[in-house]
C-alpha positions, 0 to 999 in steps of 0.5 A: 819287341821294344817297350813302351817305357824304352821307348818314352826314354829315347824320346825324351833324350831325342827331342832337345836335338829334334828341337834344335834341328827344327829351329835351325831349319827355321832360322834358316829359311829366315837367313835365306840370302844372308851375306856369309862375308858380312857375317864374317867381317862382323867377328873379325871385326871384334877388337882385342879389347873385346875379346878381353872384356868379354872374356872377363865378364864371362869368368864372372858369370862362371864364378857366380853359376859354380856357387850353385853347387855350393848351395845344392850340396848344404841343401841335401846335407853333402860335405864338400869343400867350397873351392871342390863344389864349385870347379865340379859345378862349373866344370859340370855346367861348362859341358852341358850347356855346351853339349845339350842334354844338361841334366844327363851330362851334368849328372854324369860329370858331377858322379865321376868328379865326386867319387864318394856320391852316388848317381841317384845323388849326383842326379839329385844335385843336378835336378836340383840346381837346374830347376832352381835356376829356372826358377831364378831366372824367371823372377829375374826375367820378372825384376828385369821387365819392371824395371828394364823398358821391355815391350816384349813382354806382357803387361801383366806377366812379371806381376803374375810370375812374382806372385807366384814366386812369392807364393812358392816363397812362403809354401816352403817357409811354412811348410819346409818339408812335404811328405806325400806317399812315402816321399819327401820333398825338401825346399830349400830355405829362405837364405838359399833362395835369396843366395839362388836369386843374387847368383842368377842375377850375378850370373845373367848380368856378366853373360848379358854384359859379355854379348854386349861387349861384342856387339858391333857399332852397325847393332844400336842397342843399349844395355837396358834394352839387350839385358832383358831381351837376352834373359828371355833367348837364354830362357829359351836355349835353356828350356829347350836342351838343344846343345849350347841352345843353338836354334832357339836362342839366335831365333828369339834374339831377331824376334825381339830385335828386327830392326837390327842388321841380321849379320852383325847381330849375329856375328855378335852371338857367333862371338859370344858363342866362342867366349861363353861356350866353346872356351868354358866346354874346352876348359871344363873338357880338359878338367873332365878328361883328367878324372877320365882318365884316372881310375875312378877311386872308391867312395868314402863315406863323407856325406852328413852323418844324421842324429837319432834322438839320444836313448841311452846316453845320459846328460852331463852334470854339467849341463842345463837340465832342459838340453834334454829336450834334444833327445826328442827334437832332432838336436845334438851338441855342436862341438869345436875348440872353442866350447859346445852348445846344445842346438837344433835345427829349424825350417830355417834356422840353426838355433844354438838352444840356452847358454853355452854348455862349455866356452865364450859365446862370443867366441861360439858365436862364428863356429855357429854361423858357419855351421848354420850357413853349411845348412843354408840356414841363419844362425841364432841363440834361443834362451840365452840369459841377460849375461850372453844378451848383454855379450851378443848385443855388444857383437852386434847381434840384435837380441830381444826380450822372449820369455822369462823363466820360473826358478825357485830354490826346493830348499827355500820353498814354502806354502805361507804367506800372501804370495802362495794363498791361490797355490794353497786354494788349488792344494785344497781343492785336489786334497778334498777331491783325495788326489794322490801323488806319488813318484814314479819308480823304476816302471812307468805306467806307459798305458795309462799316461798315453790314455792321459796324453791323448786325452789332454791333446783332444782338449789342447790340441797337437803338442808342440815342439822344439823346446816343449816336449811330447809324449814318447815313451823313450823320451819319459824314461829318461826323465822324473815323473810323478803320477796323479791318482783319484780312486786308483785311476790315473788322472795325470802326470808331470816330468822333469828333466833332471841333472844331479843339480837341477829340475826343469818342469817338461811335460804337464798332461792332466785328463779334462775332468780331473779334480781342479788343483791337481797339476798344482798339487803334481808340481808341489809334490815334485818341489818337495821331493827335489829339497829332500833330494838336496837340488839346488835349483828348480825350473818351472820352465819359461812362459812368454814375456809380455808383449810390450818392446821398444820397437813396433817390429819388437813389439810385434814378435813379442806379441806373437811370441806370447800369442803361440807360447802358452799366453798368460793362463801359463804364466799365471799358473807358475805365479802361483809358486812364487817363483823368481822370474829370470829373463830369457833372450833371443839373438841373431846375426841382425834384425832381420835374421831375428824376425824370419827365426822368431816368425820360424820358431813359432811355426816350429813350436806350433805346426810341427807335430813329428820330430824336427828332422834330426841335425847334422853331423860334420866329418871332423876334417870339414866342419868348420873351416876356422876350427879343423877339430869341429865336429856335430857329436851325438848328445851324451 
């Protein structure tokens, strides 16, 4: 006896040609005495200009759709070069929409052309570009209605679909990633969509353009009129799976355009079948066949490699000694002959963190955006001194004032004078309430401080990210801890991120009713220990730089910057050890890849409460196509 589920599958592969059947007989009846000659005269009537143009727009169309590939695999992290990606995806596209079935037979075609996926991918990447596409062409359909004359379609629909697709929009900017029952869904970002969106119009255009090309002198119809007409009958062919969409599509084009003579309107789409499916299916055919038959050669591992957060490695000496917070965020180093810079990965963005660990920003700069760009993501620098301010400016990056950073020298350090009377007020208080601190040895008291952390998280909130660290186990045994006892009891710790040369404060958890001075007191004890050390330099980290700016945008995202970085009771507090204040910058490619990675990176600091997930790894022969050495290596 056949299976319920046997039987689901055959129906759902059937009914596109059950569908096709039935709208075929349809257009059928309508056609009930259509002269076949004067059909036939309306194709040969097509001059060879026609056939030229036609065929020039159609190659257009093809170049634009085999890009959607491009963005598929950079969205599921899948290595691929450009000119690979897009033969397979037009190829892919060329057989589908020719003979029906799409996902089926460009699932199919995209495993057998790329040796190394795996079918589940391949039927990943085709999903993928289809209902992405679908949903381009909706909002095309939407602009096209608004802006094009369209009597066909509702009023109040493109304003409906655009709000939808504004919602979605912001859904998967602030929520890039969703996990339900174990499953994860990724959207793609916001660079994609757009980059999605151009192609689609790119793409309906120049096919548009080609059926108008073949358009005889009897059908008396402008452009402006035929493109959105078009849109909605390829909508059509496209959602019903027949085989080149025949049926729906003839059928929508003589709804939506009766007053045209039957037989030239279609002896036009008759033509326009011939140039933008037959010829695209007998290419792609071709190219298919010889990967038939060819054996099909054994997969090699060439998708992405991910980081895990760093355990064991070390930081270099010579690094920054914050760049340890990649050991939690999901960062790494990314590598190429020009230098390295320690970066992690956003919803949206690529962020390169602090100054270059080796090499030029300037010349770092484009290794960045191409390696940001095989995310689909946008390239940015975060906390970059004045110096690589200064640089990235004169590039033509907009730069912005962020944060300014605490430093002191241990050395140097005192408690006297006017500048340090409300530190020494709190040191007075957590001593009169016999607050004893003390470095941590060899074995952390990881039940103890969890207790601590939990307790500060209840009264503060989720911890953020990116670059402010969160309770972990692996992460604090790399670091410098000093531990806050009263009676025995631990009432809190700090840590630091240490390098041979610098100290850069990290996590400060104290519990709700610890003696009032006590973080004062676990931050001073941790400056002295570091000038009997001999460190040179000591960070209390960054706090939000006021919000004020030239700009109205600027003084915007410093507002908002300020508002979720901690504010002025964080910047008060570090005031108390009269630190120098160094100022700290943010820069992407223009001003407005700086406002979507600044509104990006607040989401990141302030709604992540896991780590980000971890950065990617390119194989080394395709990294970066301008330094064929790059490579994303593993933080060490």
């Amino acid at each position: 006896m056949v299976s319920l589920s046997v039987v689901k599958k055959v129906l759902r592969h059937a009914w596109p040609f059950t569908l096709g059947a039935i709208c075929c007989v349809i257009l059928a009846r309508q056609l009930n005495g259509l002269d076949l000659s004067a059909l036939w005269s309306a194709v040969m009537g097509v001059s060879p200009l026609q056939w030229a143009l036609a065929l020039g727009a159609t190659a257009v169309s093809f170049l634009a759709v085999s890009r959607y590939d491009v963005i598929a695999l950079r969205h599921f992290q899948m290595m691929r070069a450009s000119s690979e990606a897009m033969a397979v995806g037009a190829t892919a596209i060329g057989l589908g929409q020719t003979l029906g079935a799409g996902a089926v037979v460009g699932a199919f075609v995209r495993w057998r052309m790329m040796p190394d996926l795996s079918l589940k991918d391949s039927a990943r990447i085709t999903a993928f570009v289809t209902v992405t596409f679908l949903a381009a062409l909706a909002v095309t359909i939407a602009i096209a209605a608004l802006i094009l004359p369209t009597p066909h379609i509702p009023a109040a629909l493109p304003y409906c679909t655009l709000t939808v697709a504004l919602a979605v929009a912001v859904l998967a900017f602030v929520f890039p990633v969703l996990a339900r029952q174990g499953r994860m869904l990724s959207f793609p970002t916001v660079s994609a969509m757009v980059s999605l969106l151009c192609l689609c119009v790119i793409d309906t255009f120049f096919a548009g353009l080609a059926l108008y090309i073949l358009l005889p002198p009897d059908v008396s119809v402008g452009f402006a009129t035929l493109l959105p007409v078009f849109l909605i009958a390829l909508g059509a062919a496209i959602f019903s799976g027949t085989p080149g969409g025949v049926g729906p599509f003839e059928l929508t084009l003589l709804a939506l355009l009766p007053h045209q003579p039957e037989p030239a309107l279609l002896g036009a789409v008759l033509a326009f079948r011939a140039i933008y499916y037959a010829v695209p299916a007998l290419l792609a055919g071709l190219v298919f066949m010889r990967h038939l038959l060819r054996p099909r050669p054994a997969p090699t591992p060439r998708h992405i490699r991910a980081f895990q957060p760093l355990e064991d490695a070390p930081l270099s000496p010579i690094s920054r000694a914050e760049l340890g917070v990649i050991r939690q965020n999901g960062g790494a180093l990314l590598s190429c002959d020009a230098g390295r810079y320690g970066a992690v990965r956003t919803g949206q963005t690529l962020v390169a963190l602090f100054d270059p660990i080796e090499g030029d920003a300037n010349t770092l700069a484009r290794p960045l955006r191409l390696a940001a760009r095989a995310q689909n993501r946008i390239a940015c620098k975060y906390k970059i001194s004045a110096r690589q301010a200064v640089r990235a400016r004169a590039a033509g990056w907009a730069v912005m004032h962020i944060s300014d950073e605490a430093v002191l020298r241990p050395t140097e350090h005192n408690t006297q004078g006017s500048s340090y009377r409300q530190l020494r007020r709190k040191l007075r208080h957590a001593e009169k309430a016999q607050v004893q601190v003390s470095a941590a040895q060899s074995h952390l008291p990881l039940t103890d401080m969890a207790r601590v952390s939990a307790a500060w998280e209840a009264q503060h909130g989720v911890p953020r990210g990116l670059t402010m660290g969160r309770f972990d186990d692996l992460y604090v045994g790399h670091q410098k801890v000093f531990l806050a006892y009263q009676d025995a009891r631990l009432v809190g710790f700090v840590s630091f991120h240490a390098t041979a040369h610098e100290w850069c404060l990290d996590l400060m958890r104290v519990l709700p009713d610890a003696p009032d001075g006590t973080m004062h007191l676990l931050v001073q004890n941790a400056i002295e220990t570091a000038a009997q050390m001999d460190v040179d330099s000591l960070s209390l980290a960054a706090a939000p730089a006021l919000p004020t700016g030239r700009s109205r945008l600027e003084r915007f995202l410093r507002s908002k910057h300020f508002q979720h970085g901690g504010g002025a009771g964080l910047r008060q507090f570090k005031a108390c050890f009269a630190p120098r204040w160094q100022p700290l910058f943010m820069a992407a490619p223009g001003p407005m890849q700086l406002g979507i990675a600044t509104i990006d990176m607040i989401r990141a600091v302030n709604l992540r409460s896991a780590p980000a997930t971890p950065i990617a790894c390119l194989p080394t022969n395709q990294a970066l196509a301008t330094t064929p050495s790059s490579v994303m290596k593993r933080a060490s």
